[in-house]
LOSEMAR-20328 format. One record per atom (N, C-alpha, C): residue in three letters; x, y, z. Coordinates in steps of 0.001 Angstrom, whole numbers, padded with zeros to 6 digits, always signed. Atoms other than C-alpha are relative to their C-alpha. Layout:
% LOSEMAR-20328
alaXYZ;...
This chain:
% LOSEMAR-20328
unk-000551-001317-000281;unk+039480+050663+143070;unk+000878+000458-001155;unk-000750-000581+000629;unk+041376+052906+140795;unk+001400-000050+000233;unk-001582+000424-000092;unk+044684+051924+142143;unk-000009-001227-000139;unk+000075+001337+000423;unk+044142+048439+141844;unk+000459+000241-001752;unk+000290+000316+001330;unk+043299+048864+137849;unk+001349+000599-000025;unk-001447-000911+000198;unk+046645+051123+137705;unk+001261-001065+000164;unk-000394+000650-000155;unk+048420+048667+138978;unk+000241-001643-000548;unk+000147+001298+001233;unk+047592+045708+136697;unk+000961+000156-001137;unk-000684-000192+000680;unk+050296+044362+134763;unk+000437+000296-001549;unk+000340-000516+001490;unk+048611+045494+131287;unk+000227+001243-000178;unk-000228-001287+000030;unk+049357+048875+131942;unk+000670+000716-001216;unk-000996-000383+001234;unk+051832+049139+129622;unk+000669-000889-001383;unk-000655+000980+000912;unk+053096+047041+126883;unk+001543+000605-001085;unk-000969-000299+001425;unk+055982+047295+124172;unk-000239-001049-000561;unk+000124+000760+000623;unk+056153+045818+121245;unk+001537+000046-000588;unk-001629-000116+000600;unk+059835+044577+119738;unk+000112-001033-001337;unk+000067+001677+000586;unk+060504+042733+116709;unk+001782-000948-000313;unk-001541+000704-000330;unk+063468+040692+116973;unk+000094-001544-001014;unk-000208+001549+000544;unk+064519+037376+114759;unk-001073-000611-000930;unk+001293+000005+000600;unk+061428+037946+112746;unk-001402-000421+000148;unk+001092-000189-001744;unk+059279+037649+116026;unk-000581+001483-000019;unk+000306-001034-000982;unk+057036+040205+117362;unk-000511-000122+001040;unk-000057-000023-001620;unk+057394+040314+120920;unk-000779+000905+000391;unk+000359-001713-000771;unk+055352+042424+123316;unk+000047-000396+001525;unk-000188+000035-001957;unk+056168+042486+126787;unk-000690+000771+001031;unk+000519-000910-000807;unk+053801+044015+129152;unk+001345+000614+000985;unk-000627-000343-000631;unk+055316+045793+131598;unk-000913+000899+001267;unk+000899-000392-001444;unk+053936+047615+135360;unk+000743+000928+000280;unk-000413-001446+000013;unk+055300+051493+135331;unk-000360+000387+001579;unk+000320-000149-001229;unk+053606+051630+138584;unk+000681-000533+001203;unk-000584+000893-001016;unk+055058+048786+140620;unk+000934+000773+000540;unk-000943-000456-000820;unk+057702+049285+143200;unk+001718-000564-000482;unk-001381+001449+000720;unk+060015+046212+141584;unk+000495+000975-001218;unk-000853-000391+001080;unk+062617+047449+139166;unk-000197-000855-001043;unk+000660+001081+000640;unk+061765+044189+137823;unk-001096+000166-001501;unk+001215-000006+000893;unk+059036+045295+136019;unk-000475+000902-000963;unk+000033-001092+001695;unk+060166+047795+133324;unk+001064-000432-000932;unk-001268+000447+001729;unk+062169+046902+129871;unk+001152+000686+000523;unk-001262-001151+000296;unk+065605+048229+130323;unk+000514+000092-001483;unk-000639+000014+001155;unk+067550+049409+127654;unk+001127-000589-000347;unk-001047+000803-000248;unk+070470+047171+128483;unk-000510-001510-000833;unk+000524+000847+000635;unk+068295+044375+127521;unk-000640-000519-001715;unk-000142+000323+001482;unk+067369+045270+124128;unk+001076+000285-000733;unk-001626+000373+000914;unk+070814+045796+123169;unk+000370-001352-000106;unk-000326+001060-000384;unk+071351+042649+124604;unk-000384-001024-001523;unk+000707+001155+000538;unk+068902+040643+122487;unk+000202+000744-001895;unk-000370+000062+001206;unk+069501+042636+119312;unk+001189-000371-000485;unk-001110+001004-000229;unk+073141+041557+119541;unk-000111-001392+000014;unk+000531+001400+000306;unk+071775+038024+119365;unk-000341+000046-001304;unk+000727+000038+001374;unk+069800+038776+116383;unk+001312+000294-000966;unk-000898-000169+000787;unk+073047+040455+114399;unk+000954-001164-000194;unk-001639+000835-000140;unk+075435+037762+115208;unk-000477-001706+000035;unk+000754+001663-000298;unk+072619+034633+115113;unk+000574-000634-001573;unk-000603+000862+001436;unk+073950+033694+111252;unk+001064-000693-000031;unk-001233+001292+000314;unk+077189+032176+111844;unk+000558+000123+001722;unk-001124+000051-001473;unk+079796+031542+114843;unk-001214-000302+001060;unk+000414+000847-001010;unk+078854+030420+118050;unk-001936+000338+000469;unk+001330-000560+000063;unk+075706+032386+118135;unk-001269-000585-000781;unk+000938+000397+000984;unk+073886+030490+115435;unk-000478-000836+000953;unk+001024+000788-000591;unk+071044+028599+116310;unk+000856-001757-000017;unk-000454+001313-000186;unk+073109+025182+115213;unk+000800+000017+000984;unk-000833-000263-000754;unk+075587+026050+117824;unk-000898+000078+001570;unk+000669+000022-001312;unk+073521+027090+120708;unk-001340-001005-000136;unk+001347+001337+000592;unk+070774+024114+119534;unk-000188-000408+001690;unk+000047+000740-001268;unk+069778+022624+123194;unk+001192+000429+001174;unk-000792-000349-001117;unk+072349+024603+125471;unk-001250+000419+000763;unk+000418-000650-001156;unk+071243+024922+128852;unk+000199+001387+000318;unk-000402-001172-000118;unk+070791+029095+129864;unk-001015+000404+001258;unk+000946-000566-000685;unk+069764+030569+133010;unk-000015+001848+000150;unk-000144-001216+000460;unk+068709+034569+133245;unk+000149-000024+001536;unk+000228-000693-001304;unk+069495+036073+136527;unk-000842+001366-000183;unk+000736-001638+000215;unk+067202+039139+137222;unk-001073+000193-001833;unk+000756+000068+001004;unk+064936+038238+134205;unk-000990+001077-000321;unk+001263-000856+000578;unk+062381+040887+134586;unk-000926-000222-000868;unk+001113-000399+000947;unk+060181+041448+131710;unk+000223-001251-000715;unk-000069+001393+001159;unk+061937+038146+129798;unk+000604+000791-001285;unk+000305-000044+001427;unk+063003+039954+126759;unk+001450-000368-000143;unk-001021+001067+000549;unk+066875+038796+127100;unk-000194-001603-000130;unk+000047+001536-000196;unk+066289+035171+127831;unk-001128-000303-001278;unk+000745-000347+001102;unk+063630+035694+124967;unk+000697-000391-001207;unk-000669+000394+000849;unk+066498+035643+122700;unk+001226-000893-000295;unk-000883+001680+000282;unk+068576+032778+123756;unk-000602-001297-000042;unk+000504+001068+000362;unk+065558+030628+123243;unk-000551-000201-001237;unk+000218+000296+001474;unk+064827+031635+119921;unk+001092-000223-001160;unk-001378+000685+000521;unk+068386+030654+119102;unk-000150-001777+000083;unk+000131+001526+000040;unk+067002+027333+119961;unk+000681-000647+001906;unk-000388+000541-001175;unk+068255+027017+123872;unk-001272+000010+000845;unk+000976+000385-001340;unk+066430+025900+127052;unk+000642+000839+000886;unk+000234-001360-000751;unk+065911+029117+129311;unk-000652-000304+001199;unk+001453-000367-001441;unk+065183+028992+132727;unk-000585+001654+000562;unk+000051-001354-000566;unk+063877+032721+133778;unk+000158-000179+001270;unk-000145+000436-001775;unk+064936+033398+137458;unk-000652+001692+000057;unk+000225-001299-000335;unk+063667+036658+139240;unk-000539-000299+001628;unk+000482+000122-001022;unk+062457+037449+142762;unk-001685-000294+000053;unk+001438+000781+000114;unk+058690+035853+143864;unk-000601+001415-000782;unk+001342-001414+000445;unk+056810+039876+142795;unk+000443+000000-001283;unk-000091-000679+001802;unk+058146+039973+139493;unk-000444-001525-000542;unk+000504+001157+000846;unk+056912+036125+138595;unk-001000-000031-000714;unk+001584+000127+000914;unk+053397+037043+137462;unk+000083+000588-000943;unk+000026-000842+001313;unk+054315+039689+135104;unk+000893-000610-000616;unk-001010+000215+000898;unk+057311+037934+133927;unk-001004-001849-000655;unk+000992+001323+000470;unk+054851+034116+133269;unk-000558+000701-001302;unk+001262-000716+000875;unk+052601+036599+131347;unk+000554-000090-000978;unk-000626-000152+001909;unk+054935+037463+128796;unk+000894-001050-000233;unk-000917+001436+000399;unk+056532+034017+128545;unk-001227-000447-000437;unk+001235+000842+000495;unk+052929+032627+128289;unk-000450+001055-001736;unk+000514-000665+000759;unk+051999+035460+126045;unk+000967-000209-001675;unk-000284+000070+001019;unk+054708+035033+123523;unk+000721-001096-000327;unk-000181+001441+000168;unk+055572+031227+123314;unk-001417-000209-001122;unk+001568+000696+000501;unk+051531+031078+122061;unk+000552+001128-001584;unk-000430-001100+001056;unk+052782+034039+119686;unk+001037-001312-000913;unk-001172+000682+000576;unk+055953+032192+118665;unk-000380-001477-000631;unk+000419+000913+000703;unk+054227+028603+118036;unk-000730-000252-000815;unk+000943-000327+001232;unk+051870+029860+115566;unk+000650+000296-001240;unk-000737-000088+001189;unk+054591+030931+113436;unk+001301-000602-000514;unk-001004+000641+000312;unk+057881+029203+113498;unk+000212-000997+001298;unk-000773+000541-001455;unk+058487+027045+116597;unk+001120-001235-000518;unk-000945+000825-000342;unk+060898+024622+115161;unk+001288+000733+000141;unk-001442+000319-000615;unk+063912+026599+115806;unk+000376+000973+001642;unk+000441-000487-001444;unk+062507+027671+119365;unk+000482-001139+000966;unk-000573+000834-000968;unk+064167+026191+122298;unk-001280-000405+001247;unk+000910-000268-000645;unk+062189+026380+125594;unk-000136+001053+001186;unk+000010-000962-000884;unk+061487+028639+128537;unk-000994-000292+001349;unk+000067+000184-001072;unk+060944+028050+132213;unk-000394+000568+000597;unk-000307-001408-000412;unk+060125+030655+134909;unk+000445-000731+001559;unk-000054+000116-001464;unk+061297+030197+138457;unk+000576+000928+000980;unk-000750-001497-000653;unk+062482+032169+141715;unk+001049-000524+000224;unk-001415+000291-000326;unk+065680+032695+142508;unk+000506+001481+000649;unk-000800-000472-001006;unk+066837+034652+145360;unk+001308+000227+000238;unk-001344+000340+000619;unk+070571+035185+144753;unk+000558-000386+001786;unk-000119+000625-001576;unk+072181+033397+147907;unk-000219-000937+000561;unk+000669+000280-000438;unk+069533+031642+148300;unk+000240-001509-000291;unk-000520+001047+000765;unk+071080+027701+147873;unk-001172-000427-000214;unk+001509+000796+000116;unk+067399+026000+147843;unk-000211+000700-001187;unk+000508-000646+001437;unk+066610+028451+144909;unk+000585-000657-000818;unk-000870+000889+000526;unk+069582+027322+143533;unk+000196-001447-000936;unk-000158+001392+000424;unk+069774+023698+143687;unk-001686-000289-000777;unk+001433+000482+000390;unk+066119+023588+142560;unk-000450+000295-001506;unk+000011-000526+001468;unk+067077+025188+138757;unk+000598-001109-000444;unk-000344+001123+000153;unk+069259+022206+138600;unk+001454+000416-000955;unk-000873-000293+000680;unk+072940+023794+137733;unk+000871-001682+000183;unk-000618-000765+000800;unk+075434+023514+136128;unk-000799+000971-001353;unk+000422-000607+001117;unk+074385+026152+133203;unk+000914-000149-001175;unk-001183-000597+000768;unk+076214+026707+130022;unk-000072+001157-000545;unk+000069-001445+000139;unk+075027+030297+129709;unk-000530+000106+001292;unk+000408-001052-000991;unk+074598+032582+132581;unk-000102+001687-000501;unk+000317-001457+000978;unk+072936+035832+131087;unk-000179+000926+001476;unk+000628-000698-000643;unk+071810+038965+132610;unk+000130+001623-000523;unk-000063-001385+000586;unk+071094+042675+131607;unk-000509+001078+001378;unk+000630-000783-001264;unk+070770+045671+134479;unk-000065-000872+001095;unk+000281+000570-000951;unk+071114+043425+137123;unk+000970+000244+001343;unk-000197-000302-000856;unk+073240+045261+138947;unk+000027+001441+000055;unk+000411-001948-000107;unk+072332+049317+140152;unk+000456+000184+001827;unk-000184-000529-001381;unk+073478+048928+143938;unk+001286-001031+000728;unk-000879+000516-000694;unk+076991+047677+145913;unk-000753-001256+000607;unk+000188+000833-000931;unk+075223+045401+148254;unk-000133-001187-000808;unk+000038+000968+000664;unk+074329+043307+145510;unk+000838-000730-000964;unk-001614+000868+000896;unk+077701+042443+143905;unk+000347-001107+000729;unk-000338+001216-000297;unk+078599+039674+146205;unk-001242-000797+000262;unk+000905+001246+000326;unk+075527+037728+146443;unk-000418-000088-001549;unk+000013+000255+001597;unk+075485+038308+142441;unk+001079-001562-000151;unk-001351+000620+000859;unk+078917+036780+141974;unk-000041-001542+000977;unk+000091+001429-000194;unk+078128+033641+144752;unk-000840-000635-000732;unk+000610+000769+001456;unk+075246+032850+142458;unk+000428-000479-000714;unk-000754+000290+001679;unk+077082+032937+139295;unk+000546-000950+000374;unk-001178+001286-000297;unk+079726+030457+141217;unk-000659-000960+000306;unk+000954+001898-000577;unk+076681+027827+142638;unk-000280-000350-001346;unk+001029+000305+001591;unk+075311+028230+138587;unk+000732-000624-000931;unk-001166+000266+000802;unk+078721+027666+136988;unk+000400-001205+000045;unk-001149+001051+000559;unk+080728+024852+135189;unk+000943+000259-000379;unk-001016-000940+000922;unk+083764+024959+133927;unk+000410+000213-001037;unk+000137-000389+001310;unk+082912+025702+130569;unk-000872+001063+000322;unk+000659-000814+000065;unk+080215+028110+131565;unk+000461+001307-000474;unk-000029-001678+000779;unk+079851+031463+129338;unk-000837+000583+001024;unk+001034-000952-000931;unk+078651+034567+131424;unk+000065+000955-001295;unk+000460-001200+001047;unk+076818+037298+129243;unk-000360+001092+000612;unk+000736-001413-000662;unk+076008+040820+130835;unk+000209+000926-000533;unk+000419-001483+000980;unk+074372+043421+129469;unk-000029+001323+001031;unk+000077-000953-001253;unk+074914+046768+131886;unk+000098+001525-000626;unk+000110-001269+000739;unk+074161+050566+131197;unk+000657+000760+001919;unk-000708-000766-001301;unk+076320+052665+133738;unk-000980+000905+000463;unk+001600-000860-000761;unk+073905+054463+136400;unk+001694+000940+000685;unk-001163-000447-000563;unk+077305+054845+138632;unk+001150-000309+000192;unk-001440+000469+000223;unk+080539+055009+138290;unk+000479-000356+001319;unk-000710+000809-001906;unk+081497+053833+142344;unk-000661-001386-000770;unk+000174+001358-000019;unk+079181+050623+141691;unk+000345-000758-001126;unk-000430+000353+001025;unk+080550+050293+138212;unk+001703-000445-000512;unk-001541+000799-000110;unk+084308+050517+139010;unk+000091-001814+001204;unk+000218+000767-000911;unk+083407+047967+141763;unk-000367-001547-000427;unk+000075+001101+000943;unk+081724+045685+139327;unk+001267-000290-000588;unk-001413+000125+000538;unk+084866+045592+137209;unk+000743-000560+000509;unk-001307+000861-000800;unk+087311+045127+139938;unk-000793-001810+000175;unk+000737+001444-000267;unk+084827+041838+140945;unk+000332-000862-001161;unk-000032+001070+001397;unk+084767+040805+137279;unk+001752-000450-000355;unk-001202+000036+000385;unk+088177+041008+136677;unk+000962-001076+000784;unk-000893+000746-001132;unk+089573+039328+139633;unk-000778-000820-000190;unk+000957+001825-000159;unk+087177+035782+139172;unk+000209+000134-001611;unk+000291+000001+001485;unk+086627+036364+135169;unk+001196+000462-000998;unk-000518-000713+001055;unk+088514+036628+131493;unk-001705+000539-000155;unk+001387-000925+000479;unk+086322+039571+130764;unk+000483+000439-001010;unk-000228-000739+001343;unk+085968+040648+127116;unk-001410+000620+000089;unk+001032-001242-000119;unk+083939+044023+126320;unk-000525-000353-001642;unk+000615+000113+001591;unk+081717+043467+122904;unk+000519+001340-000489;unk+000241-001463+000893;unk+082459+046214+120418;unk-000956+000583-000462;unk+001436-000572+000747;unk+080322+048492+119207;unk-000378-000791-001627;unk+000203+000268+001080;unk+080842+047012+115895;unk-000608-000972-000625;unk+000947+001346+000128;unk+079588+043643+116916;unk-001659+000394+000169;unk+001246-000418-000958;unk+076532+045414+118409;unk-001161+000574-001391;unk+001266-000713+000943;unk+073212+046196+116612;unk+000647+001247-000372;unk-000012-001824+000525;unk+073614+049842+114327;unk-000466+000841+001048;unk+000663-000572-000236;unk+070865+050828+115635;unk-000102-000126+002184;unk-000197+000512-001140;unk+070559+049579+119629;unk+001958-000466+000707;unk-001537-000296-000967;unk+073940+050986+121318;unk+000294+000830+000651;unk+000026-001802-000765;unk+074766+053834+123271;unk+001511-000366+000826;unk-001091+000080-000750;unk+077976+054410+124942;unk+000046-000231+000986;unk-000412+000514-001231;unk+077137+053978+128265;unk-000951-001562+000497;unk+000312+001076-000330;unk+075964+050616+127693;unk+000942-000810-000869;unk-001411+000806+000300;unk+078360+047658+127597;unk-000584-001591+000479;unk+000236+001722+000105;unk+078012+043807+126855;unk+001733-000303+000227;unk-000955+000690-000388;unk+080520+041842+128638;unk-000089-001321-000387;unk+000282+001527+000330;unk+081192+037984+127531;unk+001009-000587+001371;unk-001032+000258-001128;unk+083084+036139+130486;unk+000168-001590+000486;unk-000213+001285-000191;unk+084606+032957+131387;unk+000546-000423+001343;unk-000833+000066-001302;unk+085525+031538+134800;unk+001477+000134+000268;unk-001584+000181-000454;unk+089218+031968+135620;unk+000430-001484+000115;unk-000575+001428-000204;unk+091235+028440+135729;unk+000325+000422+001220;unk-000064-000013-001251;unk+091759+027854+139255;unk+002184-000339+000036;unk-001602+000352+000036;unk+095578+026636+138573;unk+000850+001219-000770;unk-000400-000920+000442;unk+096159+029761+137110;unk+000662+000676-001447;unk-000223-000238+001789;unk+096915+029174+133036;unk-001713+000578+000073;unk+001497-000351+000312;unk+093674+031150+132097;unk+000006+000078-001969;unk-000085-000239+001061;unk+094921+030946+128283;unk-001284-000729-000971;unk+000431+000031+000656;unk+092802+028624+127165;unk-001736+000415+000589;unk+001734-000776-000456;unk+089188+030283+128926;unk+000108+001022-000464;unk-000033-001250+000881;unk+090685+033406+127238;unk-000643-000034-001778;unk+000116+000456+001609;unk+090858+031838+123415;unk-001273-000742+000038;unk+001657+000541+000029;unk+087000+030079+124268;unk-000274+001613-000103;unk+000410-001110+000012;unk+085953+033647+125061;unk-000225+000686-001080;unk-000260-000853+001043;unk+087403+035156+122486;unk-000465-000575-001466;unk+000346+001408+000623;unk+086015+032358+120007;unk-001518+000534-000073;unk+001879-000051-000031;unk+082256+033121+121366;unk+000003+001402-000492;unk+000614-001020+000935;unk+082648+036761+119848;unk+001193-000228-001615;unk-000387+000036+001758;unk+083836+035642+116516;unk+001567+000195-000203;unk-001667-000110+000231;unk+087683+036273+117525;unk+000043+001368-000753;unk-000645-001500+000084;unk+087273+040083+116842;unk+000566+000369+000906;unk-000518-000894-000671;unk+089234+042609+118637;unk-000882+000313+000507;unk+001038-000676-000982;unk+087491+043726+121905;unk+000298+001375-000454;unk-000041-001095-000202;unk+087157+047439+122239;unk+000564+000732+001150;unk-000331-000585-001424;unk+089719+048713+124604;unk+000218+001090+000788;unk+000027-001860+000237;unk+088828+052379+124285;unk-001194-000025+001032;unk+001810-000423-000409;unk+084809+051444+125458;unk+000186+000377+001309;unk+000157-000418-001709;unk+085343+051366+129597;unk+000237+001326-000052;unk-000921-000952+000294;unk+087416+054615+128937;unk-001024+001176-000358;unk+000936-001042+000804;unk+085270+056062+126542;unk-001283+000662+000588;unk+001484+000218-000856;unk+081901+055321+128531;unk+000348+001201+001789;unk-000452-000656-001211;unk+083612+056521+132182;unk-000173+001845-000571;unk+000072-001235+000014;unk+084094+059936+130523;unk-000610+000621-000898;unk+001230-000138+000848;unk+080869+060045+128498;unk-000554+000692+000888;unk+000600-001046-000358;unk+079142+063666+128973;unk-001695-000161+000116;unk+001800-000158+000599;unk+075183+063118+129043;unk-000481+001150-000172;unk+000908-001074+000373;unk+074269+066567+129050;unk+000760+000338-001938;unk-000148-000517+001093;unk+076318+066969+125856;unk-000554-001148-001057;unk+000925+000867+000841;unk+074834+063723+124336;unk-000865+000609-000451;unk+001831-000570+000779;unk+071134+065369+124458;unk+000582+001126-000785;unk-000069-001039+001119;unk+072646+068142+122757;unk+000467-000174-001286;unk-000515+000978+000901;unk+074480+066476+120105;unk-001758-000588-000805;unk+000609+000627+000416;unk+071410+064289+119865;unk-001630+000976-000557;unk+001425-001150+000580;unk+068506+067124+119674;unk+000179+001457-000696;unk-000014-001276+000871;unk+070561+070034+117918;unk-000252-000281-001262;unk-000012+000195+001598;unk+070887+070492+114503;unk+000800-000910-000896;unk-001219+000648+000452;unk+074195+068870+113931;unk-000159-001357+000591;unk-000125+001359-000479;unk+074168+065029+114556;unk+000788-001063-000676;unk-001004+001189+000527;unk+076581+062226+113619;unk-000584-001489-000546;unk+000224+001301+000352;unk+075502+059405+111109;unk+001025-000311-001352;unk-001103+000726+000719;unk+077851+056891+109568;unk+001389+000551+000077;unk-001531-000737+000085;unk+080896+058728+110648;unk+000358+001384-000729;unk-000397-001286+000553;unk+079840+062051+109207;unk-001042+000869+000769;unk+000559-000619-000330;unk+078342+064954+110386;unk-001055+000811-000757;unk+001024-000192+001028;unk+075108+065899+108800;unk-001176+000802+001052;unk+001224-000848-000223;unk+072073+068018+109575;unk-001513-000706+000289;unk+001234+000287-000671;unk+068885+067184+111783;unk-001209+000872-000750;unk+000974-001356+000371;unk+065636+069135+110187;unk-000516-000337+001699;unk+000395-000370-001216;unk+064123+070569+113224;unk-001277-001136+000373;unk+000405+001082-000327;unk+061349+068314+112742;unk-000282-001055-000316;unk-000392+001430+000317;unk+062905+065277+112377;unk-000788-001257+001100;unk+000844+000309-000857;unk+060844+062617+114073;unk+000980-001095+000790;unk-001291+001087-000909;unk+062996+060307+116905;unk-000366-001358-000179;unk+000624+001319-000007;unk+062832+056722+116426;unk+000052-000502+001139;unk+000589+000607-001598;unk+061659+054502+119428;unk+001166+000128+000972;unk-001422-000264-000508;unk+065329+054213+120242;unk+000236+000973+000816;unk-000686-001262-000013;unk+066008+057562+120413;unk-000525+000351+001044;unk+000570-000706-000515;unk+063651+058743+122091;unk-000303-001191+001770;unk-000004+000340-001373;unk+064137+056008+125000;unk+001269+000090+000794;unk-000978+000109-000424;unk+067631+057040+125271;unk+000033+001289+000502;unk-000022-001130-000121;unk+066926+060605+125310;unk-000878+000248+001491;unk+000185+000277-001359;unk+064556+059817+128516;unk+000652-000057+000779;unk-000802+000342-000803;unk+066974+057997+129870;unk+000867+001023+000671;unk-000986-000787-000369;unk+069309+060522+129986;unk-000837+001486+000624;unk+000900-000765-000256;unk+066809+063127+130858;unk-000266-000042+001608;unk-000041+000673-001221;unk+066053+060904+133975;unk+001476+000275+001153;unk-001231+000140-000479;unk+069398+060595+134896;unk+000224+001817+000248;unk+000079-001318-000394;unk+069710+064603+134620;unk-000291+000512+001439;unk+000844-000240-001608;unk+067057+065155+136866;unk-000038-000053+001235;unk-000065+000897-001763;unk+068162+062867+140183;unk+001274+000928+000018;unk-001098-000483-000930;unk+071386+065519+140115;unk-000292+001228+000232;unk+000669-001816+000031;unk+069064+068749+139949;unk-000289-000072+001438;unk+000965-000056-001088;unk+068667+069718+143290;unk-000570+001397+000352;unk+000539-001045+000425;unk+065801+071989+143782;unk-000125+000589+001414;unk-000253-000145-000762;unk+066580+074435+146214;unk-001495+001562+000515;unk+001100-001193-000154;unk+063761+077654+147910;unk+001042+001214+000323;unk-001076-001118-000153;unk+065427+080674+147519;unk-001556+001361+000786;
């Protein structure tokens, strides 16, 4: 049938090149699973790996054989790049997103061992139900990374997020999350959660890919809280895993009262901002992949507050 073939997870692909990889991740535009489209949270995520893989804790000698599990893995393309740092990756996701997410683990491991695999770690896939202790105990925590990008878009799912994270955790465990603000209720909400269990530090833009950033997306690094209540030294680890720069304590701030309709305009008039100056767009200037998935995005986002009324 014609919905069948529509539905096949070849539908769509991207291609990314990352760490001097080219990745392609199918993806299923059709499906019902959120699961089963690239976010843009995620390739910030993983190009942020790539900028910061040459020295400090990020280098491949550093993360060499750390244990990392992904919550909400989707498509694979974060956990993608903490195994080509050289770590062992388990992917977790719910049972409907396992076939498309195998695919592109199978698909680019066979990619990846043709051209460099010695400083390739490995990669896993399994389910994981957040809650769910049998899921759980069956990944085999403690972790020493707990990743995740977009993995949270709805209240209900903040506290069975954050008991996860606590069955997955040691007490050295690093948490990594990559998140693009949808809403500001489930976003102050996140925060308060993180804040009260976690030292949370916000990446800067400056650590962050050039090219793969946008204001209303934000990489958090995070460390469990000490239970006795010195948290100094889970602060100075933290602060250690981004290189001991200065967080950005403008970004929450900045992001909260980030305009999108004046973005697209900014971003598709004439006048546009590169390197800190203001310079001139020709009309037809062509968008790079980026651009033009941010300019969706926000497009999208537009749209769900149009409401269309019969006059």
């Amino acid at each position: 049938m014609e919905s069948e073939r529509l539905n096949l997870p070849t539908t769509f692909s991207m291609s990314l090149e990352v760490m001097g990889h080219e990745l392609e991740f199918s993806q299923d535009p059709n499906s019902k699973h959120l699961g089963t489209t690239v976010w843009d949270a995620s390739l910030v995520f993983i190009k942020y790996l790539e900028k910061n893989c040459r020295r400090g804790k990020f280098s491949p000698s550093k993360l060499n054989g750390k244990r990392v599990i992904e919550l909400g893995a989707g498509c694979g393309v974060a956990g993608f790049g903490m195994a080509l740092l050289g770590c062992d990756v388990v992917m977790t996701d719910q049972k409907e997103v396992l076939p498309l997410l195998r695919r592109n683990v199978e698909r680019n491991i066979s990619r990846i061992m043709q051209l460099n695999p010695d400083s390739f770690g490995s990669i896993k896939v399994a389910e994981l139900s957040w809650g769910n202790e049998d899921d759980v105990r069956a990944v085999g925590p403690p972790f020493d990374y707990i990743i995740g990008t977009d993995v949270v878009y709805a209240e209900h799912l903040l506290e069975p997020l954050l008991q996860t994270i606590f069955a997955l955790s040691g007490p050295k465990t690093t948490l990594m999350v990559g998140y693009e603000i949808r809403s500001t209720s489930v976003h102050e909400q996140m925060l308060n959660m993180w804040k009260k269990h976690f030292e949370v530090k916000i990446v800067p833009n400056s650590k962050m890919d050039d090219t793969y950033q946008h204001p209303s997306i934000q990489l958090f690094i995070m460390g469990v809280k000490l239970q006795t209540g010195n948290t100094a030294s889970t602060s100075k680890g933290i602060d250690q895993t981004i290189d001991e720069v200065e967080t950005d304590q403008d970004t929450e701030e900045s992001s909260r009262k980030c305009n999108e309709v004046e973005q697209v305009a900014q971003c598709v008039g004439e006048k546009v901002e590169e390197d800190g100056k203001v310079v001139t767009r020709p009309p037809d200037a062509k968008l790079s992949e980026w651009e033009a998935r941010r300019y969706g995005s926000i497009a999208a986002r537009l749209l769900q507050d149009i409401k269309i009324t019969n006059t």
